[in-house]
C-alpha atoms as a printed R data frame, in Angstrom:
    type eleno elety resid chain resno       x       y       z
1   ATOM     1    CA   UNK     A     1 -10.885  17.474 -35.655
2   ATOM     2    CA   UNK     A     2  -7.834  16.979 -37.719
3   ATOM     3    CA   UNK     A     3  -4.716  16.888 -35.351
4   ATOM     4    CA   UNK     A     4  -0.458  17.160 -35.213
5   ATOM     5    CA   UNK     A     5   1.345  15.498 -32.828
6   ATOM     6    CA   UNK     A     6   4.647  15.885 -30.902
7   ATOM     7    CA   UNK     A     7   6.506  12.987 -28.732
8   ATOM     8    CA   UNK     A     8   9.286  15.234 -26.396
9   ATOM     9    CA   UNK     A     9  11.815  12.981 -26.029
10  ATOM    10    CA   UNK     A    10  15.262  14.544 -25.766
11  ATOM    11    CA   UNK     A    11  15.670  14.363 -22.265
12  ATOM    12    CA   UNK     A    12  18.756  12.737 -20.461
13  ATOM    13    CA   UNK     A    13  17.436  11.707 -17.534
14  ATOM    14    CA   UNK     A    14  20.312  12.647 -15.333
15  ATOM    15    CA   UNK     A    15  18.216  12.702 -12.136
16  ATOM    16    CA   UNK     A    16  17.040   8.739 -13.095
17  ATOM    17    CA   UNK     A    17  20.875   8.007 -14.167
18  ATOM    18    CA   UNK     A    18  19.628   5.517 -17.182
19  ATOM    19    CA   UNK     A    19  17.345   6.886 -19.878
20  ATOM    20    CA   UNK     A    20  13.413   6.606 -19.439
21  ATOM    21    CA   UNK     A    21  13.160   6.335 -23.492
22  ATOM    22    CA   UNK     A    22  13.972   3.153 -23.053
23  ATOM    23    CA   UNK     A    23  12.339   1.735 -19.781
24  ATOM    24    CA   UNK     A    24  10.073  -0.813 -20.763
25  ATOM    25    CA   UNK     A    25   6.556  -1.565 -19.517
26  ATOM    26    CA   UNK     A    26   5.406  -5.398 -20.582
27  ATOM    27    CA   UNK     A    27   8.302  -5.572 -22.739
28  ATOM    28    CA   UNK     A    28   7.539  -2.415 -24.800
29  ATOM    29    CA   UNK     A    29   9.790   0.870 -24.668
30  ATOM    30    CA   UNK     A    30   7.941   3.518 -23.748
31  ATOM    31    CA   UNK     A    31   8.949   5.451 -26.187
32  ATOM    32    CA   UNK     A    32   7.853   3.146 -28.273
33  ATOM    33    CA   UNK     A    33   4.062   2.704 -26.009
34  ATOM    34    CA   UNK     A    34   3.662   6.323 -26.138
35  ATOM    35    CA   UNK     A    35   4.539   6.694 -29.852
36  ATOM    36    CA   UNK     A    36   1.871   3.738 -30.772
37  ATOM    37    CA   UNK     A    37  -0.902   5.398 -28.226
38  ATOM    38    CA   UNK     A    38  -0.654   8.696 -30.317
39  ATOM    39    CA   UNK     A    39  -0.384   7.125 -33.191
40  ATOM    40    CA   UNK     A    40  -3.378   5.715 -32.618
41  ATOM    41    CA   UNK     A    41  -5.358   8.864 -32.282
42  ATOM    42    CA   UNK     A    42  -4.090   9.197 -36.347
43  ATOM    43    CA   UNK     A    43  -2.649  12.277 -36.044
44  ATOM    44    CA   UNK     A    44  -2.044  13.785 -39.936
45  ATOM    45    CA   UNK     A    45   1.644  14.647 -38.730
46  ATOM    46    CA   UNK     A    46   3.530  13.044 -35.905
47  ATOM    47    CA   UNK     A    47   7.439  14.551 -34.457
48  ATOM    48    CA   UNK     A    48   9.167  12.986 -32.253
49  ATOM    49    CA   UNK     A    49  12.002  15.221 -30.669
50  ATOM    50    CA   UNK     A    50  15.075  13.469 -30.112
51  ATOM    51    CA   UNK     A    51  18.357  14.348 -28.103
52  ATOM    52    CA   UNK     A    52  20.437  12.070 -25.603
53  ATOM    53    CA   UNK     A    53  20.429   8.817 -26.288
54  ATOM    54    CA   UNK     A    54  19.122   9.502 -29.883
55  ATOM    55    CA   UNK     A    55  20.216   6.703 -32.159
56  ATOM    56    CA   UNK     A    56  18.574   4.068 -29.329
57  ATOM    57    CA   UNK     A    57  15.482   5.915 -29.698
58  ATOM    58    CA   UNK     A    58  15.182   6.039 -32.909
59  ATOM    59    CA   UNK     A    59  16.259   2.079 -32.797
60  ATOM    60    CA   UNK     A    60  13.191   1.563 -30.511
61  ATOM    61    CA   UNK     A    61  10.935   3.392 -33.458
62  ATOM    62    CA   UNK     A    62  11.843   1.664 -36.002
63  ATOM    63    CA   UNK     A    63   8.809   0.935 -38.204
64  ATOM    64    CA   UNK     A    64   6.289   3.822 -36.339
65  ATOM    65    CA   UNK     A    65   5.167   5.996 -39.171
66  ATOM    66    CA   UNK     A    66   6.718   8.907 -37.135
67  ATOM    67    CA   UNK     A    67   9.418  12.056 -38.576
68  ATOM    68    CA   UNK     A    68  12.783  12.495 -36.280
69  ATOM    69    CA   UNK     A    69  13.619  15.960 -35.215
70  ATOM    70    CA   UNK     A    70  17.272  16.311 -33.535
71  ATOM    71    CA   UNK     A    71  18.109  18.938 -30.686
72  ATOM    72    CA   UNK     A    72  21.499  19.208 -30.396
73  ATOM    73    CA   UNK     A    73  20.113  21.554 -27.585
74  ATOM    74    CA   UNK     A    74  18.515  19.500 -25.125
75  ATOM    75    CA   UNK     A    75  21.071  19.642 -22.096
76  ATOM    76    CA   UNK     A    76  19.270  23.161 -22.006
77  ATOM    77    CA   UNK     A    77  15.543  22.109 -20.820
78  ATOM    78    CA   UNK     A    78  12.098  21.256 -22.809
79  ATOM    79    CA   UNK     A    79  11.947  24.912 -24.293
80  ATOM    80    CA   UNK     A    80  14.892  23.987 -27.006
81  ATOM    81    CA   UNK     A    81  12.506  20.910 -28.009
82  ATOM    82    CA   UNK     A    82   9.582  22.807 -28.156
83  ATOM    83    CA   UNK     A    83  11.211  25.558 -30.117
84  ATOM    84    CA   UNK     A    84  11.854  22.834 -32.908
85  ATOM    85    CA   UNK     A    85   8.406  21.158 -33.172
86  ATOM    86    CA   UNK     A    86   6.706  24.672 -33.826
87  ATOM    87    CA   UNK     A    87   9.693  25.595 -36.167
88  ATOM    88    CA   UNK     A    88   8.515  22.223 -37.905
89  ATOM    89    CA   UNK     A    89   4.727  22.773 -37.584
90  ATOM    90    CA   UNK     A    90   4.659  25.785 -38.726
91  ATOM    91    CA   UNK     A    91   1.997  27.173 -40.850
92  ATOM    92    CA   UNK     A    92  -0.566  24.317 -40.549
93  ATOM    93    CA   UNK     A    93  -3.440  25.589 -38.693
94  ATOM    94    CA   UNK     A    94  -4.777  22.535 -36.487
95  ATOM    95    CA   UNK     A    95  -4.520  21.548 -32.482
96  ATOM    96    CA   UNK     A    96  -1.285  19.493 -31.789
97  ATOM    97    CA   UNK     A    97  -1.068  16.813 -29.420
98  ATOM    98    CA   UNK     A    98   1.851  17.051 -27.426
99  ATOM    99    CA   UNK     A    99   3.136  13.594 -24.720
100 ATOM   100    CA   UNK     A   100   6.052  13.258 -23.175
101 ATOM   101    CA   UNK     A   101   7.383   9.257 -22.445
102 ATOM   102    CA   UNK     A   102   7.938   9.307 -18.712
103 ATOM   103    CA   UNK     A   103   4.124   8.792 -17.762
104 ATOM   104    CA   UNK     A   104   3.728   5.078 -18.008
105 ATOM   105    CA   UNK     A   105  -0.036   5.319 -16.605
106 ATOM   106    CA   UNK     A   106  -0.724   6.968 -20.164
107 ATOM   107    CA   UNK     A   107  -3.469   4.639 -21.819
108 ATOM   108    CA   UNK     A   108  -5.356   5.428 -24.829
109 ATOM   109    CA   UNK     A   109  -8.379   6.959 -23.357
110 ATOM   110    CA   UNK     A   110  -6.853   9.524 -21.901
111 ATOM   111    CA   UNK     A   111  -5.764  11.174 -25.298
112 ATOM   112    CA   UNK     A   112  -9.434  10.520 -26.469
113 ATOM   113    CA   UNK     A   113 -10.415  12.562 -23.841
114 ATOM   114    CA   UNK     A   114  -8.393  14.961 -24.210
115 ATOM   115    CA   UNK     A   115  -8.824  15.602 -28.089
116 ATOM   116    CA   UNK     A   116 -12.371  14.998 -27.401
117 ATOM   117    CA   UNK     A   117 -13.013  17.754 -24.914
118 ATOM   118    CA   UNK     A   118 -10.888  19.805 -27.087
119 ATOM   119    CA   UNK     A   119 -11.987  23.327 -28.804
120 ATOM   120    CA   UNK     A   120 -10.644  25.688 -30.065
121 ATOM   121    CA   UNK     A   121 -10.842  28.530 -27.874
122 ATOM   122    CA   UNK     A   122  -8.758  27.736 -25.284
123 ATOM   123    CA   UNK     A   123  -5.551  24.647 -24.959
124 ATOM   124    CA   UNK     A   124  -7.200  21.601 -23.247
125 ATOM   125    CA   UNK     A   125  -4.631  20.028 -21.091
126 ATOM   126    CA   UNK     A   126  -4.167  16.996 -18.422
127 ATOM   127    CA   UNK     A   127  -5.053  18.025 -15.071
128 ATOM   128    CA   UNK     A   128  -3.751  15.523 -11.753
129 ATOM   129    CA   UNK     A   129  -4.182  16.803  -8.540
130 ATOM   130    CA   UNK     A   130  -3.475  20.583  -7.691
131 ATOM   131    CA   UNK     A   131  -1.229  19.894 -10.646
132 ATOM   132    CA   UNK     A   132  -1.581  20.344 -14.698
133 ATOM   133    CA   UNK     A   133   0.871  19.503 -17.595
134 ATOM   134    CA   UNK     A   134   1.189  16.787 -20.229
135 ATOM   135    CA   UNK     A   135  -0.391  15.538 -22.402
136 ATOM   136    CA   UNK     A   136  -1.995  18.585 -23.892
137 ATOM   137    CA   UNK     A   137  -3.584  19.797 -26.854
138 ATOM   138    CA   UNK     A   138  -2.382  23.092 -27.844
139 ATOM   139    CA   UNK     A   139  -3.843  25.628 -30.704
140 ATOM   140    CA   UNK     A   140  -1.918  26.417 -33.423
141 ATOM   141    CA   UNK     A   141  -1.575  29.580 -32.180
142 ATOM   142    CA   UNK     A   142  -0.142  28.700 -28.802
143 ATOM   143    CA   UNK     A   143   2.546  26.354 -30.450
144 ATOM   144    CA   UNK     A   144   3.710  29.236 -32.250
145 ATOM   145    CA   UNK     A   145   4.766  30.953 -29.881
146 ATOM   146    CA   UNK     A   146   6.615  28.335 -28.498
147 ATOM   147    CA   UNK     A   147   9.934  30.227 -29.925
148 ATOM   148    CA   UNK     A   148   9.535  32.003 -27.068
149 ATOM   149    CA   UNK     A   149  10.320  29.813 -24.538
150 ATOM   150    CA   UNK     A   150  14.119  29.272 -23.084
151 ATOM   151    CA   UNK     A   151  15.536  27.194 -20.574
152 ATOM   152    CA   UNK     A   152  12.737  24.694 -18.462
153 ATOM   153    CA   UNK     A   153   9.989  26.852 -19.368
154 ATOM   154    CA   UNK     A   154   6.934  24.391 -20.236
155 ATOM   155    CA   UNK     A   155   3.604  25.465 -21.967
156 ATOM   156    CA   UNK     A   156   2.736  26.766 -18.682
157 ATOM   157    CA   UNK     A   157   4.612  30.164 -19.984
158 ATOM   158    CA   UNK     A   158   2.420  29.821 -23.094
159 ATOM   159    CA   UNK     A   159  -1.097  30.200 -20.981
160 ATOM   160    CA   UNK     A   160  -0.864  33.719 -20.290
161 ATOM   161    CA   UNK     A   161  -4.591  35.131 -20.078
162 ATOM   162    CA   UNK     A   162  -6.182  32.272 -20.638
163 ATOM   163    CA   UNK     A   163  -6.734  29.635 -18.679
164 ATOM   164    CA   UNK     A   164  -6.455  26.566 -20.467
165 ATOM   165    CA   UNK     A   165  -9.323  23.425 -20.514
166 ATOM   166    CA   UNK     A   166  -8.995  20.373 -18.331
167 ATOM   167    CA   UNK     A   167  -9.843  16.495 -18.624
168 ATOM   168    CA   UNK     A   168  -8.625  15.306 -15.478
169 ATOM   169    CA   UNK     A   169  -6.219  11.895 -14.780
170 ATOM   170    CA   UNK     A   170  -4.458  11.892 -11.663
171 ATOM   171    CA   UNK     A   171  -2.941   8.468 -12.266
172 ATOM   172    CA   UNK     A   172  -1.042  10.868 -14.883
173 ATOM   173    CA   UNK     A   173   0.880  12.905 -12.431
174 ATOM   174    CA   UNK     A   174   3.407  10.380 -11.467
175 ATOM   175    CA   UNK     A   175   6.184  10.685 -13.203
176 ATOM   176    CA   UNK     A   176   9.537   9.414 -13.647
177 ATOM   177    CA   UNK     A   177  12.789  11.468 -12.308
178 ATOM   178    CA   UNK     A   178  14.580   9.374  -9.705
179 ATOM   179    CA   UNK     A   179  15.123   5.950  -8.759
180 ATOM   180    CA   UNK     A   180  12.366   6.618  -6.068
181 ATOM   181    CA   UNK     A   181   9.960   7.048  -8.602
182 ATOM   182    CA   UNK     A   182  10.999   4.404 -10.984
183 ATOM   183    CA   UNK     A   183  10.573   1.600  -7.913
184 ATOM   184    CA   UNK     A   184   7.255   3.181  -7.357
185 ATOM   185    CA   UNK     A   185   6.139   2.247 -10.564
186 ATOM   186    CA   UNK     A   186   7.477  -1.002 -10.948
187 ATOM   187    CA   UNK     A   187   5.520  -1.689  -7.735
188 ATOM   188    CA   UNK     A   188   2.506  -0.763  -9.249
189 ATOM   189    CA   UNK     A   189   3.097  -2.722 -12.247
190 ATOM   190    CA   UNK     A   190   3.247   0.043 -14.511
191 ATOM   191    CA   UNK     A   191   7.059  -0.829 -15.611
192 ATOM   192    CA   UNK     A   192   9.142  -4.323 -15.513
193 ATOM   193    CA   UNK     A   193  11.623  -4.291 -12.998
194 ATOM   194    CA   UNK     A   194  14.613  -3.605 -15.516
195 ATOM   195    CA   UNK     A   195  17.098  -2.950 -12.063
196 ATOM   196    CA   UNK     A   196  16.129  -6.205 -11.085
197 ATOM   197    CA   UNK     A   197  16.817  -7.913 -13.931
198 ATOM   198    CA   UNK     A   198  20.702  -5.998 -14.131
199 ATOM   199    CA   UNK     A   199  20.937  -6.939 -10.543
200 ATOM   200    CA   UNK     A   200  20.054 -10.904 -11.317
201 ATOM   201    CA   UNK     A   201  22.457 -10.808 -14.427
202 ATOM   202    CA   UNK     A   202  25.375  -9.277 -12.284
203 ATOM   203    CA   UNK     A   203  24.992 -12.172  -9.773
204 ATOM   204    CA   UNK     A   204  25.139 -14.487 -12.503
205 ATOM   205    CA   UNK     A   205  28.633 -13.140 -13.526
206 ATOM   206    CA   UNK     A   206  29.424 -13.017 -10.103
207 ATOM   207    CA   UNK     A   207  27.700 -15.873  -7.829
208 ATOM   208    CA   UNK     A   208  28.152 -15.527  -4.108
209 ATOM   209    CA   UNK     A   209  28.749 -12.093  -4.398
210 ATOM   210    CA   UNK     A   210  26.043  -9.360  -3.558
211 ATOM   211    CA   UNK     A   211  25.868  -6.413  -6.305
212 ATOM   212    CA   UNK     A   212  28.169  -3.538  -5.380
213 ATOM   213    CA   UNK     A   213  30.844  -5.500  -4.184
């Protein structure tokens, strides 16, 4: 089935404090993982939203047979970014593939699962736990309608009536938003330990003296 796809990844990360763009898992950006996963699914179009931090994403894509789409909006929540990827999908009647870059679990299988299971009469998105979200592969018709949305609203506003298809992952549902979360991940190998690494480089400008002093 011939398929779009959308990166979202616009976000500040103001909870995290540094941007997850550009957290790296085995030495890759995950902007950059998530952008060659998709990729690999060879989508016919590909967007990738971009907002804070935009010029060191883009930096990070350099090469990835992607097309850049700027929101100046995105202090204002996912909706603005969503807004724009319809606005720029408009008119082409095929499922799109939408991922966001804060789930480092993501592996290639899961989007063949998902497009697999796909059809189109209903969305078909990620289920994890009591819990569904991203990625997801939404019908033309649902991304339309995407101009609805303001604010934080998520694609959850876009299900009204229908309930959408799952492939379930629950290795998906951790995600990214504090420093909590982050060590959690590193722990479980699923990012390089990027804080360490500051912390070791500050003690080598500093020796004898403990970060934070």
């Amino acid at each position: 089935m011939p398929h779009d796809a959308v990166i979202l990844a616009a976000g500040g990360s103001r909870r995290l404090g540094r941007p997850k763009q550009l957290l790296t898992r085995d030495g890759e950006t995950l902007v950059a993982r998530v952008a060659r996963l998709v990729l690999a699914t060879a989508p016919e179009r590909t967007i990738v939203v971009v907002g804070a931090h935009g010029n060191e994403v883009v930096a990070a894509l350099a090469g990835f047979d992607v097309q850049f789409v700027l929101n100046d909006l995105w202090p204002t929540g996912m909706a603005s970014s969503l807004r724009l990827a319809a606005t720029e999908l408009a008119g082409r009647e095929r499922a799109t593939l939408v991922c966001v870059v804060d789930q480092p679990a993501l592996e290639t299988r899961h989007l063949d699962a998902l497009i697999a299971a796909h059809r189109e009469d209903r969305d078909t998105v990620t289920a994890y736990g009591d819990a569904a979200g991203v990625p997801v592969m939404l019908r033309a018709s649902t991304l339309s309608r995407a101009i609805e949305l303001e604010g934080d609203a998520g694609f959850r506003a876009l299900w009204r009536g229908t309930a959408p298809r799952t492939v379930h992952a629950d290795e998906l549902g951790e995600d990214l938003d504090d420093e909590t979360d982050l060590r959690r991940a590193v722990a479980a190998g699923l990012l390089d330990d990027s804080a360490g690494d500051a912390d070791r480089r500050f003690l080598r400008s500093r020796p004898g003296q403990p970060p934070g002093i």
